[in-house]
N, C-alpha and C positions, 0 to 999 in steps of 0.2 A: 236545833236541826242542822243536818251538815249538807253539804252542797256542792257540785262541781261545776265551775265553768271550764268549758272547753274550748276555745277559740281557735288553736294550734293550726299556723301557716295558713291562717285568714287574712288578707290581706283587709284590714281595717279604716273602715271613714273614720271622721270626728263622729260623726253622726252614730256610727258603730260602737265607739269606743263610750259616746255618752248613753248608748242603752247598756251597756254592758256595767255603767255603774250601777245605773240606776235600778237593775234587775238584783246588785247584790244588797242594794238598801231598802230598795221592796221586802226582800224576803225576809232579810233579816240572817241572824243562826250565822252557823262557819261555814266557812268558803274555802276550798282549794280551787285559784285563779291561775287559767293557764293560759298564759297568751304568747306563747313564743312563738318565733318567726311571723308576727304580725302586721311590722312594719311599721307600728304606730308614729315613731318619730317623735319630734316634739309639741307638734297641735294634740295629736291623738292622747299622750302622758300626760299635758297641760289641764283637756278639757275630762281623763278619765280622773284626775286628783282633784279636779274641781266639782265635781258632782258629785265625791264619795263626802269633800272637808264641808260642803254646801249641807249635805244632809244632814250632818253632827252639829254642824253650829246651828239652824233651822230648828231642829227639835230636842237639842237637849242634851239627847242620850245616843248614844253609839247605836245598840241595836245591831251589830255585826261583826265579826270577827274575821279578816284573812288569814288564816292558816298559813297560807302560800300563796305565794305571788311571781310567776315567772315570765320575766320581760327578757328571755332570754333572745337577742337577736331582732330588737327592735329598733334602730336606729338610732340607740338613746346615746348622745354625746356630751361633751360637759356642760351645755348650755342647757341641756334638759334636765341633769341631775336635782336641781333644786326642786323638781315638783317632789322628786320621790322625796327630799329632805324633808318640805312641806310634810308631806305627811306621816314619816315619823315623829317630827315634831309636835303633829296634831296628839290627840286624843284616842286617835285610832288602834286598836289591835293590829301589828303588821308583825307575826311573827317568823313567818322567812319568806328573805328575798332574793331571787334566782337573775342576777346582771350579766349572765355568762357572752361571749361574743357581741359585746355593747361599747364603742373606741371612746369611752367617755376619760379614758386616760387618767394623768396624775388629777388634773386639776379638777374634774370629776369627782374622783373618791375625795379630795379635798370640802368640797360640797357637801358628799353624803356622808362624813366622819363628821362635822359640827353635828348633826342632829344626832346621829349613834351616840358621842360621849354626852347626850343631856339623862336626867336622873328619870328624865318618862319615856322612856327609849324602850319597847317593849320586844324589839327585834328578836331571837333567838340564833338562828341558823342564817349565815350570808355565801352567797355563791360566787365568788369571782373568776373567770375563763377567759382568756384571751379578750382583757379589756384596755390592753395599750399600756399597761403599769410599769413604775421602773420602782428603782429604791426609792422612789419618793412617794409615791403609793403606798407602799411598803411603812416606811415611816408614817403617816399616817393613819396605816390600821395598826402598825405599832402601840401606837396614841390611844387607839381607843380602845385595846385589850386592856389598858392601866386603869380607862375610865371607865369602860359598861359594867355593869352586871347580871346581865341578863344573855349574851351569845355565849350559846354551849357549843356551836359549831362553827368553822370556818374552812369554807371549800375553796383552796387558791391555785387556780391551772395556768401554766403557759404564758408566765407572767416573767419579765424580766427584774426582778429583784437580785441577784447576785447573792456575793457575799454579804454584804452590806445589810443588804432589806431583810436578808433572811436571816441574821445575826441580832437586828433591831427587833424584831418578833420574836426570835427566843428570848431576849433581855426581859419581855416585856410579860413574857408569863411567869417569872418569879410567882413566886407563892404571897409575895408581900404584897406583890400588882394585881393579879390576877387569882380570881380563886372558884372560877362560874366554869374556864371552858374545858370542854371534853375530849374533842374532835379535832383535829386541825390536818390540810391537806395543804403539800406544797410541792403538789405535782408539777414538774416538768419549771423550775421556778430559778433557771441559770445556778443550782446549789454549787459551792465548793466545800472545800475543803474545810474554812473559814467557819461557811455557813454548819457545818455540821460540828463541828467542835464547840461552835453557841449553843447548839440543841444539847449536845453532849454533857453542858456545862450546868443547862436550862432541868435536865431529867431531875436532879437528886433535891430540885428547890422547888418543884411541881406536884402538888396532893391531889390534883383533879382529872389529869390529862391522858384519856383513855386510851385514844388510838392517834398513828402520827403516820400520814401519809408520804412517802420519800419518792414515788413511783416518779419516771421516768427525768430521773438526773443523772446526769454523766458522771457520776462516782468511778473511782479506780479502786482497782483492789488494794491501794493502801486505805483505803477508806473504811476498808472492814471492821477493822480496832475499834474506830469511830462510832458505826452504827453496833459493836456488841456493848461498846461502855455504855450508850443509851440505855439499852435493853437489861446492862447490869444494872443499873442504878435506879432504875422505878422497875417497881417491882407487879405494878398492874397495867403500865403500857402495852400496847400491843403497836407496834410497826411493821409498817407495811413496806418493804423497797424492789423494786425489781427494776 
């Protein structure tokens, strides 16, 4: 059976946040989990991952699937990151996670990448938005396109990667690394010139990579050449750049 919670820009108790597990392990079935702009912070993510791992270790068996999970603009900082790692790490179904406007920064995604590169990592689709990121975030989820295989999608906005970060993620979808994702967004993510000659580099070694979000980077119009080699050289991308 499938399921919605709704929570969106409720501002949330602990008390709130532990009925709100407890209602998805009652029931059971799949769950799309909305809890943005909640405010939870780190009691609230503490006590809602300790209620969900509490009921798997308790009886056995899962009994519940997240769909989705969006903690988008909840306070979460890198001292909180570990509960979400905590539960990728569990046993849990956690197939996408929405951390858009969350300052959990490098050492944050530092955090939430150990549990992504493990072999029961069931993630699918991850959301990153204005999370404080530099190249070293960047480098990190690098890291874990070499190791998962299970994310077909990766949403990355308003992220200070450069050329650098954004050159370490083309590297990393080689065909030899990488062979699961589909999707990739690297919306508004400091691109240059650099950066787009990795991708450029990254097209003719890539069998999986359906669509490539370029939207709002400061590209020049020498850059043109850049994003048609892309476009020549796989033959089923579709890219997006405005």
């Amino acid at each position: 059976m499938f399921h919605v919670l709704n929570l969106g820009n409720m501002l949330l108790s602990t008390t709130d946040c532990l009925c709100a597990a407890h209602m998805i392990t009652s029931a059971g079935g799949d769950w799309h989990v909305e809890l943005r702009g909640c405010n939870m912070g780190d009691d609230g993510l503490r006590i809602f991952k300790t209620s969900l791992l509490t009921h798997i270790e308790a009886h056995g068996v899962l009994g519940f699937t997240i769909k989705r999970l969006d903690l988008t603009q909840n306070r979460i900082r890198a001292m909180s990151v570990c509960h979400l790692a905590d539960m990728i790490n569990s046993k849990m179904q956690l197939h996408s996670l929405i951390l858009s406007s969350n300052p959990f920064g490098d050492e944050g995604m530092r955090t939430l990448t150990a549990g992504l590169k493990q072999p029961h990592a069931t993630t699918k689709s991850l959301h990153f938005s204005s999370c404080e990121l530099t190249k070293d975030g960047a480098f990190e989820l690098a890291d874990v396109l070499r190791a998962n295989i299970t994310i077909k999608e990766l949403y990355i906005g308003f992220e200070q990667f450069g050329c650098h970060g954004v050159t370490r993620i083309a590297q990393a979808l080689d065909n030899r690394y990488n062979k699961t994702l589909t999707e990739l967004s690297l919306t508004k993510t400091d691109m240059t010139s650099a950066g787009l000659t990795a991708l450029a580099q990254m097209a003719p070694v890539n069998q999986t990579l359906e669509v490539l979000r370029l939207d709002r980077n400061d590209l020049g119009a020498d850059d043109c050449h850049l994003v048609a080699t892309i476009i020549e050289k796989s033959s089923s991308l579709i890219l997006i750049k405005s």
